[in-house]
mmCIF file of the N, C-alpha and C atoms, coordinates in Angstrom:
data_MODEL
# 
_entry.id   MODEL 
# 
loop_
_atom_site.group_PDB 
_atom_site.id 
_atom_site.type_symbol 
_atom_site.label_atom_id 
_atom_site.label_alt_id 
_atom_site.label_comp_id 
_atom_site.label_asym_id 
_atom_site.label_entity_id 
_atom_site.label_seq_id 
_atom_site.pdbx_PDB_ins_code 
_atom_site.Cartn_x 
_atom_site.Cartn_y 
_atom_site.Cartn_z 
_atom_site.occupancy 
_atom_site.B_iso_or_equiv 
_atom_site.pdbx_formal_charge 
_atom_site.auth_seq_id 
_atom_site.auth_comp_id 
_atom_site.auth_asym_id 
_atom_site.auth_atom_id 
_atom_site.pdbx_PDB_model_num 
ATOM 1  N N  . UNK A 1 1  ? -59.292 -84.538 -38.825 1.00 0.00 ? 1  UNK A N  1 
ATOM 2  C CA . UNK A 1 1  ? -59.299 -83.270 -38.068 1.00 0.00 ? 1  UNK A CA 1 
ATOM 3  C C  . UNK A 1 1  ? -58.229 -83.330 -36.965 1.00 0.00 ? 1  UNK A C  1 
ATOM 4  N N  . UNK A 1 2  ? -58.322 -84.650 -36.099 1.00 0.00 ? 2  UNK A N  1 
ATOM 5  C CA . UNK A 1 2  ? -57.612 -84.281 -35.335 1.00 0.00 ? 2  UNK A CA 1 
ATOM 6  C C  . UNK A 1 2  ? -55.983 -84.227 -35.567 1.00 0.00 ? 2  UNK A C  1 
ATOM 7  N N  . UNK A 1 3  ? -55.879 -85.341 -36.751 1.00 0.00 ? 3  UNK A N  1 
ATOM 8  C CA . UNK A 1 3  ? -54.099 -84.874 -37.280 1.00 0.00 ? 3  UNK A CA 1 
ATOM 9  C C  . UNK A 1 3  ? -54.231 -83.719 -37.507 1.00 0.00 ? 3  UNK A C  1 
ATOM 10 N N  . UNK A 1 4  ? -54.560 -82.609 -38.282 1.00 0.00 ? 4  UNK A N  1 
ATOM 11 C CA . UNK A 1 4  ? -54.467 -81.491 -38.534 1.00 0.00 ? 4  UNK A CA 1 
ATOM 12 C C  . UNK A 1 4  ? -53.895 -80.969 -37.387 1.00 0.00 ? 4  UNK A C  1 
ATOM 13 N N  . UNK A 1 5  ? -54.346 -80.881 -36.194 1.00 0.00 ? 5  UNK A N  1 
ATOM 14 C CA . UNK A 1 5  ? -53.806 -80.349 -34.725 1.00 0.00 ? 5  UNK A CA 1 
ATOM 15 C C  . UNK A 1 5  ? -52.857 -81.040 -34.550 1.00 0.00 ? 5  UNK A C  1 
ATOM 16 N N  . UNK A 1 6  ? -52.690 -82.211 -34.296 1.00 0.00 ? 6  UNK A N  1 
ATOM 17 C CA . UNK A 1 6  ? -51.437 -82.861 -34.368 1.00 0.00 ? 6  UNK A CA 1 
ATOM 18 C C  . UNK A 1 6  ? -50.240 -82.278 -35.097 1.00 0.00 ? 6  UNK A C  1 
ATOM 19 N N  . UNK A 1 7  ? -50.184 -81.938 -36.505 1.00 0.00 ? 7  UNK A N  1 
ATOM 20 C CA . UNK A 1 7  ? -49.456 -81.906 -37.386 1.00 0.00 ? 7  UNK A CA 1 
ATOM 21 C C  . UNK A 1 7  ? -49.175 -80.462 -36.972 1.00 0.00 ? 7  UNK A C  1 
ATOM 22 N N  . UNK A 1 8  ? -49.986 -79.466 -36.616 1.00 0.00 ? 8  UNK A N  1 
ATOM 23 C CA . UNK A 1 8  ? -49.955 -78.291 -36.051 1.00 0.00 ? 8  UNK A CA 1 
ATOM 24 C C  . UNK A 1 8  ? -49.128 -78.365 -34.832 1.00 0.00 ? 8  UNK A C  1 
ATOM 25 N N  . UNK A 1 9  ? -49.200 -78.866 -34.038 1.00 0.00 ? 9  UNK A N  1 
ATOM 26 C CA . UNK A 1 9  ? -48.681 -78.987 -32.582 1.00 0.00 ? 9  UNK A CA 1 
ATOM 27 C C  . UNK A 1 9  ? -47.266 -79.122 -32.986 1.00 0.00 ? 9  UNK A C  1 
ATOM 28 N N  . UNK A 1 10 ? -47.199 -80.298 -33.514 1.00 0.00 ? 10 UNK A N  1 
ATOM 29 C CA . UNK A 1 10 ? -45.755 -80.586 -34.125 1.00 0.00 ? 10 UNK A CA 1 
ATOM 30 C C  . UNK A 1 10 ? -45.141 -79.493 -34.218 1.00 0.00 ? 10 UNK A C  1 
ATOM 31 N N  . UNK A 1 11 ? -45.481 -78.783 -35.619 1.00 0.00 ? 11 UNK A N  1 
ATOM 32 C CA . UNK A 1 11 ? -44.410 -77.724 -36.258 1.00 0.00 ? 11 UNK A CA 1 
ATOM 33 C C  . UNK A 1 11 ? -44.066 -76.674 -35.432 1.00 0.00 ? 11 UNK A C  1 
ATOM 34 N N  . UNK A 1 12 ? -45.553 -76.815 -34.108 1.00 0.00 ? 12 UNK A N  1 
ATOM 35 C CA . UNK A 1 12 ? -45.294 -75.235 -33.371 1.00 0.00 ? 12 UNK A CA 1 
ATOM 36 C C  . UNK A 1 12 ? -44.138 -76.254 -32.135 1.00 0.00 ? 12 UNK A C  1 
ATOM 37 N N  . UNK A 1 13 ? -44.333 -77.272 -31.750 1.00 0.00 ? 13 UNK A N  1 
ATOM 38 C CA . UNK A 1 13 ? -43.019 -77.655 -30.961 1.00 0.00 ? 13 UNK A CA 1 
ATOM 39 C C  . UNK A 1 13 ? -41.178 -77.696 -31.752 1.00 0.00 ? 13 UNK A C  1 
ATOM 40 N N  . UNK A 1 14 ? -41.628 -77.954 -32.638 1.00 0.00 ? 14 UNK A N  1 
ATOM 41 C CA . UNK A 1 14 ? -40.401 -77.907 -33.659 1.00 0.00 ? 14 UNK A CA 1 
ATOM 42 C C  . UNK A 1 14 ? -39.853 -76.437 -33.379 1.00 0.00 ? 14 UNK A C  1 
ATOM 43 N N  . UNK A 1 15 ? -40.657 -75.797 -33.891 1.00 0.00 ? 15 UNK A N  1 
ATOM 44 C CA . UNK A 1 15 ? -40.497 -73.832 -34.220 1.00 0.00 ? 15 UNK A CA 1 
ATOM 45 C C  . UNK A 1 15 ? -40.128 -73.743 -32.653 1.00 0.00 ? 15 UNK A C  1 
ATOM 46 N N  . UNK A 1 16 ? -40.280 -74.333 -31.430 1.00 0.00 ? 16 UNK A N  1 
ATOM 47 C CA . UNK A 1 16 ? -40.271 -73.742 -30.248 1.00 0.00 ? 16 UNK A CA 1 
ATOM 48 C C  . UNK A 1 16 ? -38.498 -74.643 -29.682 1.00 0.00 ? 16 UNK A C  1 
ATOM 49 N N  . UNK A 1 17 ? -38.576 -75.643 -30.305 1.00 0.00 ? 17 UNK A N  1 
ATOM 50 C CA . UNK A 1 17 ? -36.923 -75.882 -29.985 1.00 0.00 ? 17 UNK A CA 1 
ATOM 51 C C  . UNK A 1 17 ? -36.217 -75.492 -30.633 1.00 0.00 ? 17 UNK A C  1 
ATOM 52 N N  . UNK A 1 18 ? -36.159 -74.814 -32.078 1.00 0.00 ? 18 UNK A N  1 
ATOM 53 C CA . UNK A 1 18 ? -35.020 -74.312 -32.914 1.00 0.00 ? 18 UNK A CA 1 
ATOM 54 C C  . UNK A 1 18 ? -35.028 -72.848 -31.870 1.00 0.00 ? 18 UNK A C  1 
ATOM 55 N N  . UNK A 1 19 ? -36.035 -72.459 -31.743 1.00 0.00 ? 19 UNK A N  1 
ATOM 56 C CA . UNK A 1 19 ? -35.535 -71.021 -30.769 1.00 0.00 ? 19 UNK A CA 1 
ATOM 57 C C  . UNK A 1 19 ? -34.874 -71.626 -29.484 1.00 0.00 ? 19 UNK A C  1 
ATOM 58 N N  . UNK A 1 20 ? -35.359 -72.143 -28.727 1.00 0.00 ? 20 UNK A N  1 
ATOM 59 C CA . UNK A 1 20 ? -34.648 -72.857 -27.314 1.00 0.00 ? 20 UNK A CA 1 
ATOM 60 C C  . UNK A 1 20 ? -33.356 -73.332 -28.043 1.00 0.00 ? 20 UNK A C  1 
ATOM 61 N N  . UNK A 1 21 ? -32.948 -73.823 -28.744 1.00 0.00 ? 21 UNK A N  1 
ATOM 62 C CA . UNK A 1 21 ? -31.272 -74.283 -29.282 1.00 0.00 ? 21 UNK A CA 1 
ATOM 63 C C  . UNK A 1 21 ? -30.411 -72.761 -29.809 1.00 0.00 ? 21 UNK A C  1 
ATOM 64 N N  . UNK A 1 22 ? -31.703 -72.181 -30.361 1.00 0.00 ? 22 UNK A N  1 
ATOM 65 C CA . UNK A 1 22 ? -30.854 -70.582 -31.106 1.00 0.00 ? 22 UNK A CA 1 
ATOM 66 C C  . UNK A 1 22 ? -30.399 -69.894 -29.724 1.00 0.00 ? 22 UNK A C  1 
ATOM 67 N N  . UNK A 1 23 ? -31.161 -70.348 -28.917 1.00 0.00 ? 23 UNK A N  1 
ATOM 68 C CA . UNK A 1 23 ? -30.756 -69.025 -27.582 1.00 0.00 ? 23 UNK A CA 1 
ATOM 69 C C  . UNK A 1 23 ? -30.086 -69.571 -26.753 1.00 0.00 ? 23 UNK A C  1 
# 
């Protein structure tokens, strides 16, 4: 369970620096 959030957290920090680098 708790990787699941982990693995979640991840992709949403990932998804949140390709925008911070796009802009």
């Amino acid at each position: 369970m708790i990787l699941n959030i982990v693995g979640f957290f991840l992709i949403s920090l990932d998804h949140y620096s390709q925008i911070n680098v796009s802009s």
